[in-house]
BAKOLVO-886852 format. One record per residue (C-alpha): residue number from 1; residue in three letters; x, y, z. Coordinates in Angstrom, 3 decimals. Example, Ala and Ser with C-alpha at 12.3 -4.5 7.8 and 13.67 -1.06 7.14 Angstrom:
BEGIN
k / r / X / Y / Z
1 / ALA / 12.300 / -4.500 / 7.800
2 / SER / 13.670 / -1.060 / 7.140
! end
This chain:
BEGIN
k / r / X / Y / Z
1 / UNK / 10.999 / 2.838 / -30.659
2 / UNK / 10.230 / 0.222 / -28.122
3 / UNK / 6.743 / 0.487 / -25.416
4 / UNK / 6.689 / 1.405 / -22.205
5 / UNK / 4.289 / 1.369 / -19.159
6 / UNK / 3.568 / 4.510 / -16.921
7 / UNK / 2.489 / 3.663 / -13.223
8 / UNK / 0.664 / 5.806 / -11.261
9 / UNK / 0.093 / 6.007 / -7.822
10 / UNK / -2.251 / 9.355 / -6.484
11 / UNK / -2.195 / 10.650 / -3.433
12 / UNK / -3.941 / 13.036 / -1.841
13 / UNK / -1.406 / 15.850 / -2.266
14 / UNK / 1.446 / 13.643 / -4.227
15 / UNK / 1.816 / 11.041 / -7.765
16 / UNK / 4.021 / 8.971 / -7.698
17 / UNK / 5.111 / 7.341 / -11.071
18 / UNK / 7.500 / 4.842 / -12.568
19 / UNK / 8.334 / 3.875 / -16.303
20 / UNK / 9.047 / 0.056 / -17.366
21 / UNK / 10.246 / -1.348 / -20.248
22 / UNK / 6.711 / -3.358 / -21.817
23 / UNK / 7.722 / -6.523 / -21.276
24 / UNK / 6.956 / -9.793 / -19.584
25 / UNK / 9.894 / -8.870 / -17.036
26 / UNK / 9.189 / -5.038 / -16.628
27 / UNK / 12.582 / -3.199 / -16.773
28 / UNK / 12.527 / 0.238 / -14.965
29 / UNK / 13.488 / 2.946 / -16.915
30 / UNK / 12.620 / 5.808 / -14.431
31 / UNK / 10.671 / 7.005 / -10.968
32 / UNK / 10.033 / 9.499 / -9.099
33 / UNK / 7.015 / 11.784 / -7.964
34 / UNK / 4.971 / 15.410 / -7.583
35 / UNK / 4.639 / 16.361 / -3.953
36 / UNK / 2.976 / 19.003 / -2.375
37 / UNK / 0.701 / 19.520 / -5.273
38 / UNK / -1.868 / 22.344 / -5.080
39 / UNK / 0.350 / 24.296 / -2.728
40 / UNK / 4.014 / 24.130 / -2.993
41 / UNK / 4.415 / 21.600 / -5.903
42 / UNK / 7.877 / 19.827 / -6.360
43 / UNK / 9.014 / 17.417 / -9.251
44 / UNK / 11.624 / 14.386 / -9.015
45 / UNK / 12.506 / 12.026 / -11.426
46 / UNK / 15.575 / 9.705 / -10.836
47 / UNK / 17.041 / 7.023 / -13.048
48 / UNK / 17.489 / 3.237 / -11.818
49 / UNK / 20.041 / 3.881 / -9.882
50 / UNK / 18.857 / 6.805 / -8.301
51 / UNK / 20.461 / 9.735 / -9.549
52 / UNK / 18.352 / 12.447 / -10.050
53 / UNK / 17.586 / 13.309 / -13.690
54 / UNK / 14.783 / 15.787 / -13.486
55 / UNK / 13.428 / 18.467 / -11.035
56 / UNK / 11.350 / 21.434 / -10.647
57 / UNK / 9.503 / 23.454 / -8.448
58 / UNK / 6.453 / 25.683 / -9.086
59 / UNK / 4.844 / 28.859 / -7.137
60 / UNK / 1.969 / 28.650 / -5.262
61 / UNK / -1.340 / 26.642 / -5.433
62 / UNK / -3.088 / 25.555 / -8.595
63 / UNK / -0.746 / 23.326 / -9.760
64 / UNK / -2.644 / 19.733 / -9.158
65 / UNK / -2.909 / 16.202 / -10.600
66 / UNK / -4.313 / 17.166 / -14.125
67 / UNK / -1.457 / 20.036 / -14.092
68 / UNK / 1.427 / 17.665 / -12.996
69 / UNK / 0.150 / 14.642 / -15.682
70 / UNK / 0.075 / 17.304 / -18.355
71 / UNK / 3.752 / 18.151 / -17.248
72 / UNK / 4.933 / 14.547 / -16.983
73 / UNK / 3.900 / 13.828 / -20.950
74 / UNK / 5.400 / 16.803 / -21.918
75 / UNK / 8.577 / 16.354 / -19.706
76 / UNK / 8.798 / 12.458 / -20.563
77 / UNK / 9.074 / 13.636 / -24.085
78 / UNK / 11.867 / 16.207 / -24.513
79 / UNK / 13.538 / 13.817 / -21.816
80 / UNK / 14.446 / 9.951 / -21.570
81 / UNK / 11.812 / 8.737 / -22.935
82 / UNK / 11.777 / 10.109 / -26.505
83 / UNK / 12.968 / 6.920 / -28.001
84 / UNK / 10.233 / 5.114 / -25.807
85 / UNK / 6.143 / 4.999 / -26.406
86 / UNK / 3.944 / 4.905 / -23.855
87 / UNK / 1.500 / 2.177 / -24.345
88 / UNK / -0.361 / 1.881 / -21.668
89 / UNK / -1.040 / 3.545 / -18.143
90 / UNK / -1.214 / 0.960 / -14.793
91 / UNK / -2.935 / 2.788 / -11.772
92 / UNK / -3.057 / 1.911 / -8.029
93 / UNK / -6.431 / 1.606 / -7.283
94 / UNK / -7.548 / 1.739 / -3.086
95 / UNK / -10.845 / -0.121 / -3.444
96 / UNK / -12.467 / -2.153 / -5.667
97 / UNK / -15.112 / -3.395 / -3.829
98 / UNK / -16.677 / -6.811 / -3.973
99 / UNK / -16.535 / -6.974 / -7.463
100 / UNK / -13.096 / -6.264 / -9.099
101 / UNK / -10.616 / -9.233 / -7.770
102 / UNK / -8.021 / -9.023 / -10.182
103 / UNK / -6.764 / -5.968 / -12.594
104 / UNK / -9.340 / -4.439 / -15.078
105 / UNK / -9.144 / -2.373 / -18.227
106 / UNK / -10.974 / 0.682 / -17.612
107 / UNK / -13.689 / 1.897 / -19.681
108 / UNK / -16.432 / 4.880 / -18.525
109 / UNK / -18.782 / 1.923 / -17.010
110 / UNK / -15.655 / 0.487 / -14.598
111 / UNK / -15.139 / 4.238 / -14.198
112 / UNK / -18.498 / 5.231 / -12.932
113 / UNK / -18.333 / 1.825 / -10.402
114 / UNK / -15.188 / 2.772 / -9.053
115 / UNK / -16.435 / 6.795 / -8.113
116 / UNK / -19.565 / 4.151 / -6.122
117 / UNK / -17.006 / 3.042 / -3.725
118 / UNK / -15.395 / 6.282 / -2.698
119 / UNK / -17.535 / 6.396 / 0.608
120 / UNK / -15.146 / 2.846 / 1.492
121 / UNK / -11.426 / 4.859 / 0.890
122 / UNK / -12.347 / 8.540 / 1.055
123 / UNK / -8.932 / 10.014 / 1.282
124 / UNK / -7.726 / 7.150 / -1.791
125 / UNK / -10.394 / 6.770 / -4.221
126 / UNK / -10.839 / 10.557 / -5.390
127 / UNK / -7.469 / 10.792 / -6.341
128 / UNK / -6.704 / 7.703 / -7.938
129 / UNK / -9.852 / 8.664 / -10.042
130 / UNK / -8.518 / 12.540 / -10.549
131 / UNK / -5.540 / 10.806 / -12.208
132 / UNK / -7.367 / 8.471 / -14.144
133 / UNK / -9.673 / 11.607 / -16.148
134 / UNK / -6.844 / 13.178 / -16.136
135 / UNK / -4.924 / 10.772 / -18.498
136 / UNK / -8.470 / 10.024 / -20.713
137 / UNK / -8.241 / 14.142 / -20.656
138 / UNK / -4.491 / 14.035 / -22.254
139 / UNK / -4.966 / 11.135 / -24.271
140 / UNK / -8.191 / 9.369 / -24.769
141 / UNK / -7.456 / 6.091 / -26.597
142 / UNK / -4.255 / 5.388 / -24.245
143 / UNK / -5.293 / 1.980 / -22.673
144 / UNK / -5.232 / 2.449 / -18.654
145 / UNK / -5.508 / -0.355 / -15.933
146 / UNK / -6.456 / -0.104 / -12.786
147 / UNK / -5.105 / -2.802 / -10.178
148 / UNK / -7.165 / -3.314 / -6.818
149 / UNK / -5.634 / -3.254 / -3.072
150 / UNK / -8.243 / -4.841 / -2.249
151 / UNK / -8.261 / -8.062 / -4.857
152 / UNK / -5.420 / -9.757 / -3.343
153 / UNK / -7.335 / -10.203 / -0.070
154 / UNK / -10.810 / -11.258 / -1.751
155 / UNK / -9.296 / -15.694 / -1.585
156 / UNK / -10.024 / -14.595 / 2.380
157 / UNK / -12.789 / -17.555 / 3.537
158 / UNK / -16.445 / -15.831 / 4.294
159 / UNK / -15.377 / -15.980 / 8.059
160 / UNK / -12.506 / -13.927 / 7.352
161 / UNK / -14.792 / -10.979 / 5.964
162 / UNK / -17.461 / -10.939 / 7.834
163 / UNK / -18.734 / -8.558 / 10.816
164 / UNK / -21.278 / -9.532 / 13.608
165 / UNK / -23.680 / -6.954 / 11.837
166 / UNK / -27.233 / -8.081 / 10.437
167 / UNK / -26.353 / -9.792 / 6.845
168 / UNK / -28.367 / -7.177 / 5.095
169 / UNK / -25.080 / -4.427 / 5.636
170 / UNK / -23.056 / -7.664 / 4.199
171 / UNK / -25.459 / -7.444 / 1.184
172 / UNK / -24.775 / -3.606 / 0.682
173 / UNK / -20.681 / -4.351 / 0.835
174 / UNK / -19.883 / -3.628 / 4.936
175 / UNK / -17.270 / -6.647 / 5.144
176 / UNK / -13.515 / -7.292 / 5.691
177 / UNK / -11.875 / -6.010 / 2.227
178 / UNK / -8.155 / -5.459 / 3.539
179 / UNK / -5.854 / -3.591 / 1.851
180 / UNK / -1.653 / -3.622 / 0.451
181 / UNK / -2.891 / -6.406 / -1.402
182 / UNK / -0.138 / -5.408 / -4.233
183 / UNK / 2.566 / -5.549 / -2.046
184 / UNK / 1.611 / -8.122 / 0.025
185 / UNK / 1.192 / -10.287 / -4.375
186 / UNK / 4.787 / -8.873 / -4.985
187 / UNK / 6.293 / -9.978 / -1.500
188 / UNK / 4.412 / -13.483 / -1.407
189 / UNK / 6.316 / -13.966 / -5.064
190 / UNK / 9.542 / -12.428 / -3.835
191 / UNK / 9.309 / -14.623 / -0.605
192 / UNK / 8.426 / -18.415 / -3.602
193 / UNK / 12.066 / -17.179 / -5.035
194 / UNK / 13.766 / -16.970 / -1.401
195 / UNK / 12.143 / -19.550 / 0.656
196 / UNK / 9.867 / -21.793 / -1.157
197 / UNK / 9.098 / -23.921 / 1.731
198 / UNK / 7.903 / -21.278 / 3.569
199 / UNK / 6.127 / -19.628 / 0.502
200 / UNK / 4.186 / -22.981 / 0.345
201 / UNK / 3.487 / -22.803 / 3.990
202 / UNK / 2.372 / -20.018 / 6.290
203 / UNK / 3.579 / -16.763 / 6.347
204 / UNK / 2.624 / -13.884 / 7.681
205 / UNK / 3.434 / -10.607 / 6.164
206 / UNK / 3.629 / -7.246 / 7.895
207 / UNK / 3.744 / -3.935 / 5.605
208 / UNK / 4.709 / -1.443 / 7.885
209 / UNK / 4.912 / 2.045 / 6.907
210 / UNK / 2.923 / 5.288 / 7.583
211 / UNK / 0.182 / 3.238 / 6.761
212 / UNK / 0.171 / -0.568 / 8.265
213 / UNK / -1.069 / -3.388 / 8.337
214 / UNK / -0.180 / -7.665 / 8.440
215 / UNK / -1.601 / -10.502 / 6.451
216 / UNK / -1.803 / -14.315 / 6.725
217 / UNK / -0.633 / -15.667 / 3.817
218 / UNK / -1.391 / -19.940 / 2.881
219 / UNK / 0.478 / -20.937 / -0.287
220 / UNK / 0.336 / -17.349 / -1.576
221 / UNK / -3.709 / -16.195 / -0.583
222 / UNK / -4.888 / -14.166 / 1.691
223 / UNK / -6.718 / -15.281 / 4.263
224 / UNK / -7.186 / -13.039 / 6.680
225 / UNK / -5.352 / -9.473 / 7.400
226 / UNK / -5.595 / -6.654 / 10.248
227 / UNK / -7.404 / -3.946 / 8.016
228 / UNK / -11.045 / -4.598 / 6.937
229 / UNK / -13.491 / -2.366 / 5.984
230 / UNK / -11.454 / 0.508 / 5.419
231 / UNK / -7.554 / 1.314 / 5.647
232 / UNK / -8.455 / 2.722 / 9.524
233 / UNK / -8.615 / -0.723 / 11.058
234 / UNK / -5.915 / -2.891 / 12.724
235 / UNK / -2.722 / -1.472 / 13.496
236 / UNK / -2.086 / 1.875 / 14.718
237 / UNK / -0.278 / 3.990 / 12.069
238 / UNK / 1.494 / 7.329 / 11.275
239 / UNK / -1.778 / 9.207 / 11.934
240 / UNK / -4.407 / 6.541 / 11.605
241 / UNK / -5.451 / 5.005 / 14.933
242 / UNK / -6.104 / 1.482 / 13.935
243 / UNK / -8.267 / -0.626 / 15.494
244 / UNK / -10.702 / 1.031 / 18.152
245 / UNK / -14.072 / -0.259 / 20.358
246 / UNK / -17.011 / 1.317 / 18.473
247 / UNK / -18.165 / 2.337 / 21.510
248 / UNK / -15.666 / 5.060 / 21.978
249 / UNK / -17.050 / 6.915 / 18.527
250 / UNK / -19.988 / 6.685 / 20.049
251 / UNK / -18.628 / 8.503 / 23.168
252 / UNK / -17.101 / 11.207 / 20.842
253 / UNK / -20.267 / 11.531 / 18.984
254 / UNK / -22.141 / 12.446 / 22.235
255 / UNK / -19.321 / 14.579 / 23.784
256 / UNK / -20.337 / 16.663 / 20.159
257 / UNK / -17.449 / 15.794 / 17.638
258 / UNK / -19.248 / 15.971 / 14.435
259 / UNK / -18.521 / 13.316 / 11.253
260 / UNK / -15.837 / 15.882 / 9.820
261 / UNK / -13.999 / 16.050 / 12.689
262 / UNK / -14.445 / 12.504 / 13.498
263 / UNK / -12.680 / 11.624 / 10.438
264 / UNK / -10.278 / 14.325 / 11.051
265 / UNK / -9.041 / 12.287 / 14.811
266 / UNK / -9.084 / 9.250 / 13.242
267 / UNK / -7.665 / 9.708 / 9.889
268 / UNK / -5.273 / 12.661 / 10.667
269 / UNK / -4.260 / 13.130 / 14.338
270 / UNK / -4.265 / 9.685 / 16.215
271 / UNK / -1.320 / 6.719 / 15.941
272 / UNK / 2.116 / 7.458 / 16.528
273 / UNK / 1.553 / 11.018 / 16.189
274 / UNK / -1.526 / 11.465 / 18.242
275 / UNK / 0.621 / 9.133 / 21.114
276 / UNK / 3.354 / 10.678 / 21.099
277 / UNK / 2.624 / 14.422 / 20.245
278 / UNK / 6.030 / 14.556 / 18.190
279 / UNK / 5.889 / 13.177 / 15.268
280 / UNK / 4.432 / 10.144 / 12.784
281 / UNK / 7.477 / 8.960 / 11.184
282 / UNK / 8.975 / 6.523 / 13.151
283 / UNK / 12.793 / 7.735 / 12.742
284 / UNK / 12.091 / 11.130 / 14.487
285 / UNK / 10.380 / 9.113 / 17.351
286 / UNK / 13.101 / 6.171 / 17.683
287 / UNK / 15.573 / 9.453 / 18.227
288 / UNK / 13.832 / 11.388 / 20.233
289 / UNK / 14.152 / 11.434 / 24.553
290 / UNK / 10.303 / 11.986 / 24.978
291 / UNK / 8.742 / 9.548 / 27.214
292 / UNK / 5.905 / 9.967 / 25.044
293 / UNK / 7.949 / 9.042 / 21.803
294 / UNK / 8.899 / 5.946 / 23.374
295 / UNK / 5.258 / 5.319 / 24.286
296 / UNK / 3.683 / 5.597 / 20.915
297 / UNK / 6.918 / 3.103 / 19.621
298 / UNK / 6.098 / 0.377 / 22.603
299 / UNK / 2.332 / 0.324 / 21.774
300 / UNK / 2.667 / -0.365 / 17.793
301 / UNK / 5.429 / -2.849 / 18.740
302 / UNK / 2.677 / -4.365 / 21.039
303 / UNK / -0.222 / -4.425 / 18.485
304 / UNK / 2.272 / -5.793 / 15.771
305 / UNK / 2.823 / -8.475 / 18.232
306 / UNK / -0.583 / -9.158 / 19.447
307 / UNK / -1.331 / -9.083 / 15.328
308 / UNK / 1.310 / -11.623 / 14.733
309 / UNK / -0.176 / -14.278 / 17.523
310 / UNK / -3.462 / -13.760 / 16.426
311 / UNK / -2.723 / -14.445 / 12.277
312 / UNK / -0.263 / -17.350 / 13.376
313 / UNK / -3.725 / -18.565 / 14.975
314 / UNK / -5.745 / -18.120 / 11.652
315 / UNK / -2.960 / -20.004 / 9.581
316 / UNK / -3.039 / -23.164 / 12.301
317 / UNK / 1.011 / -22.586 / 13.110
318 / UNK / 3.740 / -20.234 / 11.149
319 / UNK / 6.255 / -20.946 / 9.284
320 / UNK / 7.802 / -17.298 / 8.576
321 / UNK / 7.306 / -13.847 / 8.638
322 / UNK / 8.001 / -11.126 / 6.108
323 / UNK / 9.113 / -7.070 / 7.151
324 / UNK / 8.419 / -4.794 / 4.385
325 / UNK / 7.434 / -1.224 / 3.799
326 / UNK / 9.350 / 1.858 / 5.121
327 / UNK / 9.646 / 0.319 / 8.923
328 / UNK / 9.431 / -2.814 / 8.285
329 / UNK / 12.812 / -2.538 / 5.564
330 / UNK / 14.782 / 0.096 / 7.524
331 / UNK / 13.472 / 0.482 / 11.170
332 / UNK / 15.831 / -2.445 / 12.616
333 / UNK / 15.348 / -1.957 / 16.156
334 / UNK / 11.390 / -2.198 / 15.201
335 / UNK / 12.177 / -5.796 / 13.860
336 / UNK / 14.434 / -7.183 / 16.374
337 / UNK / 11.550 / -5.835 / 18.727
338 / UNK / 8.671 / -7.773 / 16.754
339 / UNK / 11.007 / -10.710 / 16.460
340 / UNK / 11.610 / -11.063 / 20.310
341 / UNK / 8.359 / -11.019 / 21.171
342 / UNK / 7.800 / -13.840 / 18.336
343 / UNK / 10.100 / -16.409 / 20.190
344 / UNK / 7.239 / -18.250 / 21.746
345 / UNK / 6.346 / -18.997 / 18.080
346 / UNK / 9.638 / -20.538 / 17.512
347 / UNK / 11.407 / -18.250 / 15.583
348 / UNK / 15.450 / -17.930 / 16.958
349 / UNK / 16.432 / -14.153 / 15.890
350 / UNK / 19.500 / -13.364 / 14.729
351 / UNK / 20.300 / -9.982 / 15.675
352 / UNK / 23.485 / -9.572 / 14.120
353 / UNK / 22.423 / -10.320 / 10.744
354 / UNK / 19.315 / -7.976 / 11.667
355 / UNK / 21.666 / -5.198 / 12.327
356 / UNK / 23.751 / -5.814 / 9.141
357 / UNK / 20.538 / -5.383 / 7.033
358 / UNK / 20.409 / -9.296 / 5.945
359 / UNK / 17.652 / -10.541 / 3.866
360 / UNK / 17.243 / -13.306 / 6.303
361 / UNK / 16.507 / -12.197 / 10.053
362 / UNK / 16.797 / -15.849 / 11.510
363 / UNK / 19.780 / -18.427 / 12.164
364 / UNK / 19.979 / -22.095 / 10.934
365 / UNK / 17.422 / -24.180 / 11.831
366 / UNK / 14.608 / -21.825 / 13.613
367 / UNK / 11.638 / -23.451 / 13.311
368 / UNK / 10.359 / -20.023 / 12.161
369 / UNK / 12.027 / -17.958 / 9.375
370 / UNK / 11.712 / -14.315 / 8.976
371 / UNK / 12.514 / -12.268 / 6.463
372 / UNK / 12.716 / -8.803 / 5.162
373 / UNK / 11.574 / -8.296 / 1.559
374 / UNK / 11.713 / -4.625 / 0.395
375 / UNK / 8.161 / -4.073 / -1.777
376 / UNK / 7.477 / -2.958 / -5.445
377 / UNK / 3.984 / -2.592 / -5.931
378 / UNK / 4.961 / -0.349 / -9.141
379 / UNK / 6.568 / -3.289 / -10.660
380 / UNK / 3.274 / -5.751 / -9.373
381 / UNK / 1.401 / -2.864 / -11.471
382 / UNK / 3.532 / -2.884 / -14.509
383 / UNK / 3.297 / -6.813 / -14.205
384 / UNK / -0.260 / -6.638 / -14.083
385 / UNK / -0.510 / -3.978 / -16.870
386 / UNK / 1.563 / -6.051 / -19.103
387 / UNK / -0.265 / -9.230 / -19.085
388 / UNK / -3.676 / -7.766 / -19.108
389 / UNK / -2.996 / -5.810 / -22.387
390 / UNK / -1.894 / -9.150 / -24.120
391 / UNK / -4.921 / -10.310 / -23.826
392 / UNK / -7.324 / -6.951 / -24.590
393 / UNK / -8.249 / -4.762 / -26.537
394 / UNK / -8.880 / -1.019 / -24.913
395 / UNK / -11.973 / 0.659 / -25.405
396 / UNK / -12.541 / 4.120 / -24.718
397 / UNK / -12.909 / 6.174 / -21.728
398 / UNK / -14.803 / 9.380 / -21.374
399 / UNK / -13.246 / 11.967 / -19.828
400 / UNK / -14.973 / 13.784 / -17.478
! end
C-alpha cells in the first residue's frame, strides 16, 4: 500500500481537494471538490484526466465542511484509494501573518495563532481553520500542514510592506502581506524550466481570476505585489473592488453604511460585477452587448496595465510577464489586451500564437517575453507537504 497526500483548499461555501502520490515528484491520483455546502451541497471527483469518477448530491442545508471531510474519508476508501494511505493532509492557508514564511506542521499552539489573524482574511481564515478541526476531529494523529499565501511575498524589502501609517500599527501587523504566493512559487518554478533567463531576471506575474492580483518577481522573490494588507487591495476583481482612496470609506461611513455592509460593497458587490451590473465572471461579460459589460472589461484591462508599468518600475526594467489563473490561462482577448498596452515596455505580441493558446505569447527576439503558465498551487502544497514531513515528526492537534 503506497502514501498519499490529501490537499485541501476551503472556501467559504466549497473544498476543494486533490490526492498525490507521496513522493518527491507528487503524482496526482485524483481532484475534485464540494460546492454549495450548507445549502445545496454537490460532490465531484475526477481522475487525471478528467473523467468524472465520483458524484453526489445531498438535500438541503446542514451538510458543511466537517460533513463533506467525513464523506471524503469514507468515499476515498470504498473508492480509488483503497490500495493508497493517507499520510498526511497539506492545507491552503490565506494568512499567516508576520510570522509563518514558509510551510508549518500544525500543532494546537500554530492552531490557536492562526484563529489570531482571522480579522486580516475574514472570508479565508475561518474556513481553512473549519477544515483543519475537522480533520484533527476524524483523525487526530494524521500529520496536517498548513502552507501560507502570504510566505511567498514576506523576501518583499521593508519599503515594499510598509504604509504611511504611524510605525506603532506596523508593530501590531498593518503592512503589505500580499497574497497567491503559492501560485505565484509554482509559476516562478514553472517559468526556471521554460525561460531561465527570464526566471533569473524580472518577471512580473499576473494571477488573474475571480480573485487578482500581479507580482514582481527578481530571481524567483517577491518583491513587491498589488494586494497588501488584505486580498481587497490592487486590482479590481469578480466582486472585490481593489484598490480604493480611503477617503471614499470614509464618505460611505458618514452617508451611514455600517462595517457589515461596508464589507458587504467591498467584498461582495463591487469589481466587474458591481461595474457592470451583469455578471463577475469574465466570459459572460466578454459575450455580452451591455455597454456596461464592456466598461467593467476596459477598466480591469486598464488597472492590469497601470499594475504592469508600475511593478516593471519596482524591478528597474522587465524582462517577461507570466498570465495565469482562470483569465489569465483562457481569457485570450484579455491577454492580447494587456500585451498591447505593454509594447512601450518592449514586448512584440504575437497574436496568432495568442489565439492558438501557445505557451509563449511573444515572437523571436522581443526584448520582453510573455508567457502563459497555467497554476497548481495543489501540487506547490503537496510539494510542500512532502518535504516538510521528511524532516518532522507530527505532534498532536486538539480538536476543537
Amino acid at each position: 500500500m503506497s502514501d498519499a497526500l490529501l490537499i485541501l483548499n476551503a472556501g467559504s461555501s466549497s473544498l476543494k481537494f486533490s490526492v498525490f502520490l507521496d513522493k518527491a515528484e507528487p503524482a496526482l491520483l485524483l481532484r475534485g471538490q464540494f460546492e454549495e455546502l450548507l445549502t445545496n451541497p454537490r460532490f465531484t471527483a475526477r481522475d487525471p484526466s478528467g473523467a468524472v469518477i465520483g458524484e453526489r448530491e445531498w438535500d438541503g442545508g446542514g451538510f458543511g465542511h466537517e460533513a463533506a471531510i467525513e464523506f471524503l474519508f469514507e468515499w476515498g476508501r470504498q473508492g480509488i484509494l483503497e490500495r493508497h494511505h493517507v499520510a498526511a493532509i497539506g492545507h491552503r492557508v490565506v494568512h499567516g501573518g508576520v510570522r509563518f514564511t514558509e510551510p508549518v506542521l500544525l500543532d494546537r499552539q500554530i492552531v490557536a495563532e492562526l484563529e489570531r489573524l482571522v480579522p486580516l482574511a475574514p472570508l479565508h481564515q475561518p474556513h481553512s481553520l473549519a477544515a483543519i478541526k475537522a480533520v484533527a476531529r476524524r483523525a487526530p494523529q494524521l500529520p496536517q500542514v498548513a502552507c501560507f499565501d502570504t510566505a511567498f511575498h514576506r523576501t518583499q524589502p521593508p519599503l515594499a510592506e510598509a504604509f504611511a501609517l504611524p510605525k506603532r500599527y506596523a508593530s501590531q501587523g498593518v503592512l503589505r502581506y500580499g497574497f497567491h504566493g503559492l501560485s505565484y512559487e509554482y509559476v516562478a518554478n514553472r517559468l526556471a524550466e521554460l525561460d531561465k533567463p527570464a526566471a533569473l531576471g524580472r518577471t512580473v506575474i499576473a494571477h488573474l481570476g475571480n480573485g487578482a492580483s500581479m507580482c514582481a518577481v527578481r530571481a524567483g522573490r517577491s518583491i513587491a505585489t498589488t494586494m497588501s494588507f488584505t486580498p481587497l487591495d490592487g486590482l479590481p476583481m469578480g466582486t472585490r473592488c481593489g484598490a480604493i482612496d480611503p477617503g471614499v470609506l470614509l464618505f460611505l461611513m458618514g452617508m451611514g453604511l455600517d462595517l457589515p455592509a461596508l464589507e458587504k460593497l467591498l467584498y461582495f458587490e463591487s469589481g466587474l460585477l458591481g461595474i457592470s451590473g451583469v455578471s463577475s465572471d469574465v466570459r459572460t461579460l466578454l459575450a455580452s452587448s451591455e455597454p456596461a459589460a464592456a466598461e467593467a472589461l476596459d477598466l480591469f484591462v486598464y488597472r492590469c496595465s497601470r499594475e504592469l508599468g508600475s511593478l516593471a518600475a519596482a524591478l528597474g526594467g522587465l524582462d517577461a510577464m507570466v498570465f495565469t489563473g482562470g483569465i489569465g490561462e483562457n481569457a485570450a482577448p484579455i491577454r492580447a489586451r494587456i500585451c498591447r498596452d505593454a509594447e512601450w515596455l518592449g514586448l512584440d505580441f504575437d497574436e496568432e500564437a495568442n489565439q492558438r493558446g501557445s505557451p509563449r505569447l511573444t515572437r523571436d527576439g522581443s526584448r520582453v517575453a510573455a508567457w502563459v503558465i497555467p497554476t497548481n498551487e495543489e501540487l506547490m502544497i503537496a510539494l510542500h507537504t512532502h518535504r516538510l514531513l521528511t524532516k518532522l515528526a507530527p505532534p498532536d492537534i486538539e480538536a476543537a
